[in-house]
Structure formats: structure tokens, C-alpha cells
C-alpha positions in Angstrom: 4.0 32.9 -20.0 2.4 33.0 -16.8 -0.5 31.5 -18.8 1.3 28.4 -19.3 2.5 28.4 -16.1 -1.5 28.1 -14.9 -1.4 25.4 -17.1 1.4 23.1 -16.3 0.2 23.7 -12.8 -3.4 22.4 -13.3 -1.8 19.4 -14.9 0.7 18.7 -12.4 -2.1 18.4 -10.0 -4.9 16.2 -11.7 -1.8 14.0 -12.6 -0.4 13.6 -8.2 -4.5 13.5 -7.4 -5.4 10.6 -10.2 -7.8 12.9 -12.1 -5.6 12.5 -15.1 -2.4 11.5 -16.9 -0.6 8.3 -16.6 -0.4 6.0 -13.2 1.5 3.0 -12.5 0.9 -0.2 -10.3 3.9 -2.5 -9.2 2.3 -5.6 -8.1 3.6 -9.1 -7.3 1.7 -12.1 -9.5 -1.3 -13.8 -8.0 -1.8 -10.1 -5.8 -5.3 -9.4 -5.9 -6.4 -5.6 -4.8 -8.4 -2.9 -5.2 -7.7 0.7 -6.8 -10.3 3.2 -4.9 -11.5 5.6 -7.7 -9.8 8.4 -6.5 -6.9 6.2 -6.7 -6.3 7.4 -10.9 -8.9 4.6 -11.9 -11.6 6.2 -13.5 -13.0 3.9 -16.0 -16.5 3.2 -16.7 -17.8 0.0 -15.1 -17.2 -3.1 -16.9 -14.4 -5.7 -17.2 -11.0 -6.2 -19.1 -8.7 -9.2 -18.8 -5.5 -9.7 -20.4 -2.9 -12.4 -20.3 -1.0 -10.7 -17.4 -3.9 -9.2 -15.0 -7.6 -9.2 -15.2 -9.8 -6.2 -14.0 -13.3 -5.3 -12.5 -14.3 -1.6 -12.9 -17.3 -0.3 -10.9 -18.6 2.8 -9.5 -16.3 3.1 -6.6 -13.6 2.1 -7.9 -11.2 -1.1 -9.5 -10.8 -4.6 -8.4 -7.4 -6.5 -10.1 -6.0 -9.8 -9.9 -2.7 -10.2 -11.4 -2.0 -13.3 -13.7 1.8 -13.7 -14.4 4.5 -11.6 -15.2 4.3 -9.2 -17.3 2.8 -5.4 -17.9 -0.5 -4.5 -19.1 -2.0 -0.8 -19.7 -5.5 -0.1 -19.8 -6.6 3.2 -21.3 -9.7 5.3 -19.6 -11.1 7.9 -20.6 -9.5 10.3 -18.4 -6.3 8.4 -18.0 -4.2 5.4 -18.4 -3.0 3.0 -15.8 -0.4 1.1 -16.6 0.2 -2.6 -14.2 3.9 -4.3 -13.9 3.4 -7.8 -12.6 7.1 -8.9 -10.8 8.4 -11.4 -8.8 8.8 -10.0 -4.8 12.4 -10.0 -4.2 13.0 -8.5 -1.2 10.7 -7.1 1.8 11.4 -5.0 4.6 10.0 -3.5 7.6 10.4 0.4 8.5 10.0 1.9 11.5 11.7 2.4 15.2 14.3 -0.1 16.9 13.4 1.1 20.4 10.3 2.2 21.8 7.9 2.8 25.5 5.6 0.8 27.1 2.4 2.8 26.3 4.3 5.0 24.3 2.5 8.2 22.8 2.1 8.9 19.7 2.0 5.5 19.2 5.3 3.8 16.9 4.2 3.0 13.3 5.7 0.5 11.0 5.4 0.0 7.4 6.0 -3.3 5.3 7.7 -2.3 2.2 8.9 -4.4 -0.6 10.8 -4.6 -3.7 10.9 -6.1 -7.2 14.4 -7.1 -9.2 14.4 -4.1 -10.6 14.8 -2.2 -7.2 11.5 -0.4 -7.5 9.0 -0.6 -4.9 6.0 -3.1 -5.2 2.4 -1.3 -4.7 1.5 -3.0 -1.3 -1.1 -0.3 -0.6 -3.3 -1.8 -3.4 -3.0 -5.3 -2.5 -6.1 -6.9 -0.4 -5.8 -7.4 3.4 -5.0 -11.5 3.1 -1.9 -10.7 1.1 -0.2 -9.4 4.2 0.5 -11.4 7.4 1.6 -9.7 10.9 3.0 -11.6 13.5 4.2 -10.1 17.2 3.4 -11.3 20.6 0.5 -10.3 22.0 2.3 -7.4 24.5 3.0 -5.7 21.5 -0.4 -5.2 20.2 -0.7 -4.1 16.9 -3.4 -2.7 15.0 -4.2 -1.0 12.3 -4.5 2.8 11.8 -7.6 4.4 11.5 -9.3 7.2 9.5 -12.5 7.7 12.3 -14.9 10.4 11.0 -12.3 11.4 8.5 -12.6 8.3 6.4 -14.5 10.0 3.5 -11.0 11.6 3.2 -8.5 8.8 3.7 -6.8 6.6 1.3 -8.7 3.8 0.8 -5.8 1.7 1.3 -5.3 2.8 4.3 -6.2 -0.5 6.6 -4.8 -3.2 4.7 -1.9 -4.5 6.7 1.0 -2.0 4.9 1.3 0.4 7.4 0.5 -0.7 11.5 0.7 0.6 14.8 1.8 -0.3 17.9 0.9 -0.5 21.6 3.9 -2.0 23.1 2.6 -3.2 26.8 5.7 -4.8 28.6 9.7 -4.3 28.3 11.4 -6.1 26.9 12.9 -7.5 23.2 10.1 -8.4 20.9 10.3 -9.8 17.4 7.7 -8.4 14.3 7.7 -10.5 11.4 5.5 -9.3 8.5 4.6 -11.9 5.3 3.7 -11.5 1.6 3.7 -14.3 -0.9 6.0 -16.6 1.3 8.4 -14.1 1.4 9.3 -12.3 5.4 11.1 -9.8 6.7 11.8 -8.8 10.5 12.7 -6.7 13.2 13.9 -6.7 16.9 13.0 -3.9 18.3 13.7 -2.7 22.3 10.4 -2.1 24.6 12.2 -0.3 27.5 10.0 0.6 30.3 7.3 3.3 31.1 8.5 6.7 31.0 7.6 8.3 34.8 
């Protein structure tokens, strides 16, 4: 018994680390990305193109364009990844209402959006033109940053989907964030220097 459980436990993790099992990609069409190999892409180099989204393997990972609607699965060796191309429905951004000038740690946000089936879309995979920002320039925002560490990060990490802010005056500031003509905003409160 506790044999199997050794087992199922060795599974569990190669599937959550991408080494193995199935993965899934919710992506909207025309989305063009890339899945970093430790990402549960590990298919030899080489290309595969069907009706709904087209695919570049190489040594460090997959590049992807999705076509139309529609799902495709693509079998490797040591997995299989299976893409569902939908429509955008709805997109929203996360994070705090009210905030500091200079404010420490500094306030994230993260874009997140939805298909019709209520599921979340993979924004993490889709390429940094995808995803538009806009703020005024006394809220500065950036993107996070892996430093020395980046051997270790998610290679997503960068793209737009999650951003940080340095909020520099008080007052009410608007974000908007874009994908595929669709918004979504947020008013959020800069209230003054803490002493």
C-alpha cells in the first residue's frame, strides 16, 4: 500500500511540474505565445499545424499561433497538451482599490480573462503585444522581475499578465488593460505618503 502511495505521489508531481501527463491551454483565436519547456511541452523539435492552431517545437521550448476556434491535442512523447481556442468574453483586472504613494511592497495587479464557458483564458502564454496597459504616468507601472533568479522563474513571467505598481502622487487614477479589443478597468485611490 504504501507502495502505491510512492507512486501516485511521483505522478502527482511530474503531472503539477509538466514532466508528464496531460496539460491544457485556453487561448483566445489569433493569440500567438510561447510554452517554455518546462511549461509540459516537451516535444522533439519540429512543427505541427492543424486547422485550429499551428506549432513550432524547439529546444527551449514551443511557439503557437492559434487559428480559429476550436481544440487541438498534440501528443509528445512524455505528454499530451491539449489547446482550446475561444472567443474572450470577459476580462478583468485583480488587485488593490487603494494604495500609497511609494508604497512598499509594491501593489500588483493581474489581468485575467474569461471564455463563454467561464473558464479562465491562458494569458500567461500569450506574447507581450497581446496585452496593452494603460495608466498615467504617476502611477508607473512595470513589470515584475525574476533578477538573478530567472533560471528559476516562469518564463511567462514578463509578459504583461501580472504588473506592478509605483504609485507617485495622490490622488484617483484609472488602469485600463487590453486584449483582443476587449478592456477592463479599475479606479483605484492613491492616498498620500505614509509618515
Amino acid at each position: 500500500m504504501q507502495t502505491l502511495a510512492r507512486y501516485a505521489c511521483v505522478f502527482a508531481l511530474l503531472v503539477l511540474c509538466g514532466c508528464g501527463g496531460r496539460r491544457e491551454y485556453r487561448i483566445p483565436p489569433g493569440a500567438t505565445g510561447t510554452l517554455p519547456s518546462g511549461a509540459g511541452y516537451p516535444c522533439k523539435p519540429g512543427w505541427w499545424s492543424g486547422d485550429t492552431i499551428e506549432i513550432t517545437a524547439h529546444v527551449s521550448g514551443a511557439s503557437f499561433r492559434a487559428k480559429q476556434l476550436g481544440s487541438a491535442t498534440v501528443h509528445c512523447p512524455k505528454s499530451t497538451i491539449t489547446f482550446v481556442v475561444e472567443e474572450l468574453t470577459r476580462l478583468e483586472i485583480s488587485g488593490p482599490d487603494s494604495v500609497a504613494v511609494d508604497e512598499l511592497p509594491e501593489p500588483e495587479y493581474r489581468l485575467q480573462a474569461y471564455g463563454p464557458s467561464g473558464q479562465e483564458i491562458d494569458l500567461g502564454v500569450l506574447s507581450s503585444p497581446d496585452i496593452a496597459w494603460n495608466a498615467p504616468a504617476s502611477f508607473r507601472l512595470r513589470q515584475p522581475s525574476c533578477g538573478h533568479m530567472a533560471a528559476i522563474c516562469s518564463g511567462f513571467i514578463g509578459n504583461g499578465e501580472l504588473m506592478r505598481a509605483d504609485p507617485q502622487e495622490p490622488g484617483i487614477v484609472v488602469l485600463e488593460a487590453r486584449v483582443q479589443g476587449r478592456t477592463a478597468s479599475r479606479t483605484i485611490t492613491v492616498k498620500p505618503k505614509a509618515e
